[in-house]
C-alpha positions, -999 to +999 in steps of 0.1 A: -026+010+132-006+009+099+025+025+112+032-009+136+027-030+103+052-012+078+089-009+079+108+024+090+115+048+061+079+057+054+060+085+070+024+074+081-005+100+086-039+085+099-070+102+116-102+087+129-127+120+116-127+140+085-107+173+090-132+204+086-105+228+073-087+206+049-086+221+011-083+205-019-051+219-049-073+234-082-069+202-102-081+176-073-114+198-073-134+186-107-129+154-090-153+157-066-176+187-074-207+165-078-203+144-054-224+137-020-208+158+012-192+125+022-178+115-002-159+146-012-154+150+029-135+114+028-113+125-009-107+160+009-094+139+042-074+113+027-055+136+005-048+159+038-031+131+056-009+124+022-001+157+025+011+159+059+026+125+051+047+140+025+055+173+048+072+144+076+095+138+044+102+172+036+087+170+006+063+197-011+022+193-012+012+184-040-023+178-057-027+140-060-053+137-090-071+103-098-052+084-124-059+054-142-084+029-124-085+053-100-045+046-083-035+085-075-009+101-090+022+109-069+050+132-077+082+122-091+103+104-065+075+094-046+056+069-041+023+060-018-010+046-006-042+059+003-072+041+021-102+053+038-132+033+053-157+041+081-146+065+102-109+059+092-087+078+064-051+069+058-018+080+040+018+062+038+043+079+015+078+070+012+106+078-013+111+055-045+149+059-035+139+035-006+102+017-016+092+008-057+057+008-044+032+003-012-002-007-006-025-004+022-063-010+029-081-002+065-117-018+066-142-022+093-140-052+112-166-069+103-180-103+084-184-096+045-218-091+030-233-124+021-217-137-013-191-114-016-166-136+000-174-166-030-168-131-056-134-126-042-117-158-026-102-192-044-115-224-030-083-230-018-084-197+003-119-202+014-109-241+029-078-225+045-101-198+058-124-223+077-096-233+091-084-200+107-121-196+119-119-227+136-084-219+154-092-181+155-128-175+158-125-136+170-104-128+134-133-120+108-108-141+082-132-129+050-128-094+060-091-099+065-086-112+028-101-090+010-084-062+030-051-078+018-062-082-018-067-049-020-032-043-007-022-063-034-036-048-057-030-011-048+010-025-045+004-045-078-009-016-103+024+013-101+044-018-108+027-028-135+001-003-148-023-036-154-053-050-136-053-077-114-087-095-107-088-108-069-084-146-080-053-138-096-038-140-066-032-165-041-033-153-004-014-176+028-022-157+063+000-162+093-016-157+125+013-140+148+007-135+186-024-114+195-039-098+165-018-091+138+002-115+122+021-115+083+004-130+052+023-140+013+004-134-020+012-157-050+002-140-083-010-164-103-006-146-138+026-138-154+039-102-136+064-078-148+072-046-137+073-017-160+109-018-162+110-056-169+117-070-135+099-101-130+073-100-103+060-133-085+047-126-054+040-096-026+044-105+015+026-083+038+017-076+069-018-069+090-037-065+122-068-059+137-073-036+164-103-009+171-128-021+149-108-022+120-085-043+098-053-032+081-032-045+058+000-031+045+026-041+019+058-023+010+083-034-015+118-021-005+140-005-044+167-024-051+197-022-030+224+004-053+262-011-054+289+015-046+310+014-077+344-003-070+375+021-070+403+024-095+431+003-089+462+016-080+483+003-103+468+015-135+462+047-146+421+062-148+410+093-157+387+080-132+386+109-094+400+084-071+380+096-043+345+078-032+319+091-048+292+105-025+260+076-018+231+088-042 
C-alpha cells in the first residue's frame, strides 16, 4: 500500500496482524503498561515494523518513545512515520540526508462518523468534496481527507515542533487513474521550519485499495552543492582533489 505512494530512498515495513513475539526497548515499556491488550498489541506492532524499517537501512533498533503531542522520537539522522488503524500497522523511515520529514496515515475505508467530517473540513473542501462524490462515487472522499490531514500533520510537526489544527490547512485532491491519485495541502497559517526555512505547503500522494486508505507525504532535504574547485592559476592551501559527496 504505502510503498507504491512514496518515492525510492525510504524503507517501508507494513503488516496486516499484530506480531505475537514482537518486544518492546526498557524505555517504550511505561508507555503502555496500563493500557488495554490492544492497544499495547498495536504500540508493540507499529514500533516492530519501524524497527525492521530501520534494519532495511542498516541502521540500529532503537526504542522510539512518545514525544511531544505524541510524534515519536527518532534517532539522530533519521527520520519517520508511523500509522496503525484496523487491522493494519505501518512504518516508513528514511534518512534526513535524503527526506527533512514524512508523514503517513492508513484508515479503514469507510464513510466518517456523522459530524466529524463538518469538525475537520473547510467549506471549500466540503463543496469540492461533493463534487468528487458525484464524479467518483466508490472513493469515500471524507475518509480520504482526513487521512491526508493527518499526513499533514504528522509531516508538519518535526518541521515545526507546533500544532496545526485541521482547518489550517487547505487540501486539493487529484483523482489519478484507478484508485490512487496525488493531492496539494495549502497551510493557511504562517509556517517555518525550525531552522527558518519558510514552509507553504506539503503535496502528497494516496490510494485506496483493500479496505483501506493511505496517504503519504515526504519532503525530499535540500539538494547539497559540491563546492567548486580552486583555480588553477592562483595559489590555495585549499587539497585540489574533489572532495568525497557527504
Amino acid at each position: 500500500m504505502l510503498e507504491t505512494i512514496l518515492p525510492e530512498g525510504l524503507s517501508v515495513v507494513e503488516t496486516r496482524e499484530d506480531v505475537p513475539d514482537a518486544t518492546l526497548f526498557p524505555e517504550e515499556e511505561p508507555v503502555v503498561a496500563r493500557a488495554v491488550e490492544k492497544r499495547r498489541a498495536e504500540f508493540t506492532t507499529v514500533r516492530h515494523c519501524a524497527r525492521r524499517a530501520m534494519a532495511e537501512l542498516g541502521l540500529p533498533p532503537a526504542p522510539l518513545v512518545p514525544g511531544e503531542r505524541g510524534a515519536p522520537r527518532w534517532p539522530s539522522g533519521v527520520v519517520g512515520s508511523m500509522t496503525h488503524c484496523a487491522g493494519y500497522r505501518a512504518a516508513v523511515v528514511g534518512r534526513a540526508s535524503e527526506f527533512r520529514s514524512v508523514g503517513v496515515d492508513a484508515e479503514p475505508h469507510d464513510a466518517l462518523p456523522e459530524g466529524v467530517l463538518d469538525t475537520v473540513a473547510l467549506p471549500t473542501e466540503r463543496e469540492r468534496l461533493a463534487a468528487l462524490r458525484r464524479e467518483r462515487p466508490e472513493v469515500h472522499w471524507d475518509r480520504l481527507l482526513f487521512s491526508a490531514k493527518e499526513s499533514v500533520y504528522k509531516a508538519w510537526f518535526p518541521l515545526t515542533g507546533r500544532w496545526l489544527d485541521f482547518e489550517e490547512a487547505d487540501l486539493v485532491f487529484g483523482p489519478g487513474p484507478g484508485s490512487a491519485g496525488t493531492f496539494e495541502a495549502r497551510l493557511l497559517v504562517p509556517g517555518h521550519t525550525t531552522s527558518g526555512d519558510p514552509l507553504t505547503g506539503f503535496a502528497g500522494r494516496w490510494r485506496v485499495e483493500a479496505g483501506l486508505v493511505c496517504t503519504a507525504i515526504a519532503v525530499l532535504a535540500p539538494v547539497r552543492s559540491t563546492p567548486p574547485a580552486p583555480r588553477a592559476d592562483r595559489p590555495s592551501s585549499a587539497p585540489t582533489t574533489t572532495p568525497p559527496k557527504p
